[in-house]
C-alpha positions in Angstrom: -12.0 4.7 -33.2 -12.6 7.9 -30.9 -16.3 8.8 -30.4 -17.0 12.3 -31.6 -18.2 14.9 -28.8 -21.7 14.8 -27.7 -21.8 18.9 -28.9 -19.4 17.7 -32.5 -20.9 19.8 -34.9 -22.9 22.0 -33.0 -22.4 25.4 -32.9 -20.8 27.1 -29.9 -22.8 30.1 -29.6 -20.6 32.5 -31.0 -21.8 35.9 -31.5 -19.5 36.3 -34.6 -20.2 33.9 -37.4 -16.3 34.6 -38.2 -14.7 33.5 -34.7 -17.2 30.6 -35.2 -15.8 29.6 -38.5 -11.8 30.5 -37.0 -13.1 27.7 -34.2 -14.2 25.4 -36.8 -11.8 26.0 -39.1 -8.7 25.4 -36.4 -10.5 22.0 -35.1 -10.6 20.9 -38.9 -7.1 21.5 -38.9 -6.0 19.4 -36.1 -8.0 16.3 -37.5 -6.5 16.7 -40.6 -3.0 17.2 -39.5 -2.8 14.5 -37.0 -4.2 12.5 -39.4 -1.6 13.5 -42.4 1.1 12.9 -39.6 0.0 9.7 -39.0 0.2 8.4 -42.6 3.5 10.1 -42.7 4.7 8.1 -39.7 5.0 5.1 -42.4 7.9 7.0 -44.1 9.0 8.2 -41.1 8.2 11.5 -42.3 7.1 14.3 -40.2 4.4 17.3 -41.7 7.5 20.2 -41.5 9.9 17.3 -43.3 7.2 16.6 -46.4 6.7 20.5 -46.9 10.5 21.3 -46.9 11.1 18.2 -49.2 8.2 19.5 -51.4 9.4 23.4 -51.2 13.2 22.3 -51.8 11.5 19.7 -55.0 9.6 22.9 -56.3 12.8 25.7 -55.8 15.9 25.6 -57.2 18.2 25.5 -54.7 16.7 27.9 -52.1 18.6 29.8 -49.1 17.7 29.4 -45.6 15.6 32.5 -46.0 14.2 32.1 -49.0 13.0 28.2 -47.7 11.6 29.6 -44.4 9.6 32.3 -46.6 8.1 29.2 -48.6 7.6 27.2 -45.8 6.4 29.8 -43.5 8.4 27.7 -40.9 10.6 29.9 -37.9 14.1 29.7 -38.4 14.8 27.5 -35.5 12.0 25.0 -36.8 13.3 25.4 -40.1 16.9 25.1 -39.0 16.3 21.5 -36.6 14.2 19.9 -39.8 17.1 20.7 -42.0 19.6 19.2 -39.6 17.1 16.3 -39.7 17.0 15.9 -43.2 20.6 16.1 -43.3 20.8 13.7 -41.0 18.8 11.0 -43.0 20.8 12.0 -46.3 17.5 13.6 -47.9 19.1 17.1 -48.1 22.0 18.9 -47.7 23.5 22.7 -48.0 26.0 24.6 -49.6 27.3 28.1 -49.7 26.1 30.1 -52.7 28.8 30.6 -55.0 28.5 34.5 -55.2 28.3 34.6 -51.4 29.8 32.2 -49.4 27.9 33.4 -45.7 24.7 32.5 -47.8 23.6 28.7 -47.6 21.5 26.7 -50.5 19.3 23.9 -49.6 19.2 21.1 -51.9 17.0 17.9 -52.4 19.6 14.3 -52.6 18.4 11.7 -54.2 17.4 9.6 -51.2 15.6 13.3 -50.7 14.0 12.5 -54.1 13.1 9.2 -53.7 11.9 9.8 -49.9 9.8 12.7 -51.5 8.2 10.3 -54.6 7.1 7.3 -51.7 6.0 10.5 -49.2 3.8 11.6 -52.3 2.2 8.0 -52.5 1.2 8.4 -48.7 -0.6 11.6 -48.5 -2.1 10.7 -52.2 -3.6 7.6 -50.4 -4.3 9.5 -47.0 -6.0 12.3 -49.6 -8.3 9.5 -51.2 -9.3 8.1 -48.1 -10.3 12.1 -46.7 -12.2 12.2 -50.0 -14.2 8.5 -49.4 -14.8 10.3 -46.2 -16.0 13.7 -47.4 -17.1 13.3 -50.5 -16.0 14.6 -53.6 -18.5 17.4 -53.9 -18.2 18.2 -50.8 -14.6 18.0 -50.5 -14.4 20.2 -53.8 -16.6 22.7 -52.1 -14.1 22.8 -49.2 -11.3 23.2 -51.6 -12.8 25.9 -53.4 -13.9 28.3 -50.3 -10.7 28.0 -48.8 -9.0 29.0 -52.3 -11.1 31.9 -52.8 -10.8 33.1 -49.2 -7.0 33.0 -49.2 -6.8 34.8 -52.4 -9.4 37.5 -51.4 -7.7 37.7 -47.7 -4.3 38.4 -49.7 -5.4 40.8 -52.1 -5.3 38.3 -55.1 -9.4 37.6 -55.6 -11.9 39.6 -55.7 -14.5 38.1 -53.4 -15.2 36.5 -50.0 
């Protein structure tokens, strides 16, 4: 296991608590994600293939744009994981049937069943975070970054 930083958790001295936090904040995100991408690993699964297997599981039948809009993935990204999942049989594409230049996702079965054994990973990855964290604590974290997000797009009313 990696030793943490003799300054881990210390405060950078930041003049602005908010580029303090954006710091923290982006570290958390690392750990987390390369963590998450490691438990995928077992499926073979990378982080942009889970959230286009779980976007193309929660649309019905979405177009390229409509997927990258979801995913908030670049269209190149978005394009090379399709091919990917495409590639393993999870996905595949159609034209629309009003407008054949537009293309539809849509989640196979193996897609499904990839999705369903992707889900048991990051439920166990999300119960060992928790063991980690805490679940007050990890409740706490939950709940800021939920009311941030909604204040920062105009959908909550605090901060």
């Amino acid at each position: 296991m990696a030793e943490r930083p003799a300054n881990a958790g210390q405060s950078l001295g930041f003049v602005a608590p908010l580029g303090e936090l954006v710091w923290t904040l982006a570290a958390l995100e690392r750990r987390l994600a390369l963590g998450l991408s490691v438990a995928l690993s077992e499926e073979s699964t990378t982080m942009d293939q889970w959230r286009i297997l779980e976007t193309l599981d929660r649309l019905d039948s979405p177009t390229m744009g409509e997927l990258a809009e979801a995913t908030g993935m670049a269209n190149a990204s978005l394009s090379r994981t399709v091919d990917s999942l495409e590639d393993a049989a999870s996905a595949f594409r159609l034209p629309t049937m009003t407008d054949r230049r537009r293309i539809t996702v849509h989640l196979s079965d193996l897609g499904q069943q990839r999705l369903e054994r992707t889900r048991e990973i990051v439920a166990a990855w999300e119960r060992t975070i928790e063991n980690r964290l805490g679940a007050d604590a990890l409740a706490a974290l939950l709940g800021a970054a939920d009311t941030a997000t909604r204040a920062l797009d105009g959908t909550g009313t605090e901060l």
